[in-house]
N, C-alpha and C positions, 0 to 999 in steps of 0.2 A: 635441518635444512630450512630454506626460506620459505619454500611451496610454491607454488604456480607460478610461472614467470611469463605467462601469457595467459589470454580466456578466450584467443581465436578458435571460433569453431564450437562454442560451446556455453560462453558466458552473458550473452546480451542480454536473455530474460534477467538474471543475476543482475546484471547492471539497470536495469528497468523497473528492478525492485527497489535498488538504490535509489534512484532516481524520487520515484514516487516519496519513498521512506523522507530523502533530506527534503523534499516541501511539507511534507508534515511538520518537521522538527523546524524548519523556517517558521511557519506557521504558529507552532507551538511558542516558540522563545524571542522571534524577533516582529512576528505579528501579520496579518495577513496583508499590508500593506508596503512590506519590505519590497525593494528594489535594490539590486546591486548597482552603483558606477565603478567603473577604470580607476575615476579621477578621486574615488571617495575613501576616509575613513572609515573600516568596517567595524562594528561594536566584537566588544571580547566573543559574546556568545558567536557569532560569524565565523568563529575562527575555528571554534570548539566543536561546531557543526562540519565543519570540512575536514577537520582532524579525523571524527570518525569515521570518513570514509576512505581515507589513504590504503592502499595498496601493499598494506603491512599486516603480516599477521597478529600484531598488539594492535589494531584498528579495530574497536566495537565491532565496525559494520562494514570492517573490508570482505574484499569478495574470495577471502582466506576464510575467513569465517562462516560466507554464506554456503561456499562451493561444502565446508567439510559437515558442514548439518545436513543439508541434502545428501551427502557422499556415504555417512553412516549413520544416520538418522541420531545424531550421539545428544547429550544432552546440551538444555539451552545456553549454560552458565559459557560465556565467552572465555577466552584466555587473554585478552585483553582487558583493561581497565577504562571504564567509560570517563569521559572530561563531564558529559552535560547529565547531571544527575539529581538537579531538583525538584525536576517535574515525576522522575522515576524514581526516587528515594520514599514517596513514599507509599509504595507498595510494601513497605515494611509497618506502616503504620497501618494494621488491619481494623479500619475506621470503613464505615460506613457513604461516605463523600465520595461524591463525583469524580473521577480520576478522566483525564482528556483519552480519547476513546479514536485510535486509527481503525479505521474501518474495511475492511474488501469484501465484496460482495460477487464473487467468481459466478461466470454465467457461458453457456453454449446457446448462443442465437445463430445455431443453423445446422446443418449435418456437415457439407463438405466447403459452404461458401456463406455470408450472412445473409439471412433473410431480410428482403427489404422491409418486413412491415416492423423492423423497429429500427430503422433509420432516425426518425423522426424522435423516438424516446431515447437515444442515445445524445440526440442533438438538446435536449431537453437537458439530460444528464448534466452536461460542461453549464448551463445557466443556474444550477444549482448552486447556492452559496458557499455550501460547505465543502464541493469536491475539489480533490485532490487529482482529477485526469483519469484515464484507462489505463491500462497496462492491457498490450496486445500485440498485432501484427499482422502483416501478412504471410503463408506459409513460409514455415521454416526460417523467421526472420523478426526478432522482436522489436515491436516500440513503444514510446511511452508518449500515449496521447495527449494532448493537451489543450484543445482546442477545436473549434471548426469552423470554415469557411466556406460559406452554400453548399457544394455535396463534395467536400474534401474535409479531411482532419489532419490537425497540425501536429506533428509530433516531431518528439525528439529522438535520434537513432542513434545507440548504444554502439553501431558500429561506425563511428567517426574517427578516427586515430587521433587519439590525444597526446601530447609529449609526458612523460614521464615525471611526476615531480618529487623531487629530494628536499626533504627537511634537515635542519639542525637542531640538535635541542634547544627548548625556550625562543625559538627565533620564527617569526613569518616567515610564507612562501608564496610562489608564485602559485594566482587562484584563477589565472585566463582559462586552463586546461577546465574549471568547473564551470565555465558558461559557456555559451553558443549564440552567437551575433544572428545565426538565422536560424528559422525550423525550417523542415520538409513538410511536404501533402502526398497525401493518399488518397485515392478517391474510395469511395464508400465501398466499391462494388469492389475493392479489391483486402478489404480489409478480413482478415481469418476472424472466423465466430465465433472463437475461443476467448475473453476476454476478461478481464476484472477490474468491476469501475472501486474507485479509492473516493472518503470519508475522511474528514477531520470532524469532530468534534471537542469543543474546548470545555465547555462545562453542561449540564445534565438539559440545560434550558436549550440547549444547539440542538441538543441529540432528538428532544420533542421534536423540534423545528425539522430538524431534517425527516423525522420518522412520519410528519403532516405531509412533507416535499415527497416522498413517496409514495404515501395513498393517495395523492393527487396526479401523480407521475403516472400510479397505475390502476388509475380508477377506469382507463379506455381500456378497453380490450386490442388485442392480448396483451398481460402482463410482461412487467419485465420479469420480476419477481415479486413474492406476496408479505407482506410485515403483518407477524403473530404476536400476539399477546403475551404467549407465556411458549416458553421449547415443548414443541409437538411429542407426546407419549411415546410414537413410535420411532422415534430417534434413538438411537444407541447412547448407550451414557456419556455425560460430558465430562469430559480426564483434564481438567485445568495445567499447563503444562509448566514448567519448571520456570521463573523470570531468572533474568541471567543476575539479578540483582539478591536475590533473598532465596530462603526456601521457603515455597509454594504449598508443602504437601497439607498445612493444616488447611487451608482456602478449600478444598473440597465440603466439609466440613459446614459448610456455609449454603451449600444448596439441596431443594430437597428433592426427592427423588419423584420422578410423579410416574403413579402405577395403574390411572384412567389410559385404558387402550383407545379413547376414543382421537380423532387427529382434531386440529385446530386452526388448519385453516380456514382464510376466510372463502374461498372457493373451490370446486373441484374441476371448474369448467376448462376444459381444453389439456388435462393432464389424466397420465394414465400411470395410476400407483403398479410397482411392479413389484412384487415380492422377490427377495433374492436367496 
């Protein structure tokens, strides 16, 4: 079969990860300056980027692919063959170098609603060089942040109906279905607290840079979140997980295991460690 032929009801977050995912790879290949026009010719890599995300199950990063990893937790290796793969080829060269580094840093700012006292570090967040927007929503209903204006955030909503697009072999398609002439606003207070802010970093000297944009981010109280040194002793082992490009299993191999029970972060103030 083809697989899904709809993601009413079920698919926005999916598509909000998309979302997030093609400005990295924008990022990555065409530069953080890219701008799309109607009227304009798009570079090859353009093309190679929207390819992965078509509504096919040979699509890297269609939402065939993402629904069935979620669906049974199966392995990373795609059934799909990727077009853009110079930036990811080489995870086969088990070299020491800086590899560009997508980021999520998943977070709960609030029980049932957000807490307003990080309104303001969120707003901080989008001024950040290297982000990539939120991934969030309001109850029951995803979107992909991308912006803000005085106490609202601009996002883009996954649930828009886009028209369907058909390719032919070796031949362009129409790309209007991948932009959006306007965003939507939310206002703060109605935004779910469940969220996760997105990172690009392109080579080792961004990732310092942004990992400074953080301890400066949450040097006020309360934090958003805290940046350690080295992975906290009382953390569960890290299972490096399969790239859809190589086998991974020697890359374990590479880290060591740390057997001080003492934790590492930088503060205890306002969190209450729970044993499970």
């Amino acid at each position: 079969g083809i697989g899904p032929t709809s993601d009413k009801g079920w698919g926005c977050m999916l598509r909000c990860g998309q979302m997030i995912l093609g400005q990295a790879l924008v990022m990555r290949h065409l530069g953080r300056d890219f701008r799309w026009s109607k009227n304009k010719e798009q570079p090859v890599e353009y093309w190679k980027i929207l390819k992965l995300f078509l509504d096919s199950k040979d699509s890297l990063y269609s939402i065939h692919q993402i629904e069935k990893l979620c669906g049974d937790n199966a392995s990373l290796r795609p059934e799909g063959n990727a077009d853009i793969s110079h930036a990811e080829s080489s995870l086969n060269q088990r070299s020491n170098t800086w590899k560009p580094l997508l980021l999520f840093i998943p977070l709960r700012l609030g029980l049932t609603e957000l807490n307003p006292i990080y309104k303001e570090k969120l707003n901080k967040c989008f001024r950040i060089k290297n982000t990539l927007g939120i991934i969030g929503g309001k109850p029951n209903s995803a979107h992909y942040f991308i912006g803000i204006q005085g106490d609202y955030l601009l996002y883009l909503d996954p649930h828009t109906v886009q028209d369907t697009v058909k390719i032919k072999p070796n031949s362009r398609f129409p790309d209007k279905t991948y932009h959006q002439k306007n965003t939507n606003r939310l206002h703060f207070s109605y935004m779910d607290p469940s969220v996760a802010l997105g990172f690009y970093s392109a080579t080792e000297e961004e990732f310092n840079e942004l990992c400074h944009e953080f301890s400066e981010l949450n040097s006020i109280q309360p934090p958003l979140f805290e940046v350690v040194q080295q992975r906290p002793s009382h953390w569960p082992p890290f299972d490096l997980p399969n790239s859809p490009y190589d086998d991974t299993s020697d890359v374990a191999a590479g880290f060591t295991e740390i057997k001080k029970e003492e934790r590492h972060f930088d503060s205890d103030d306002d969190f209450e460690i729970i044993n499970m």
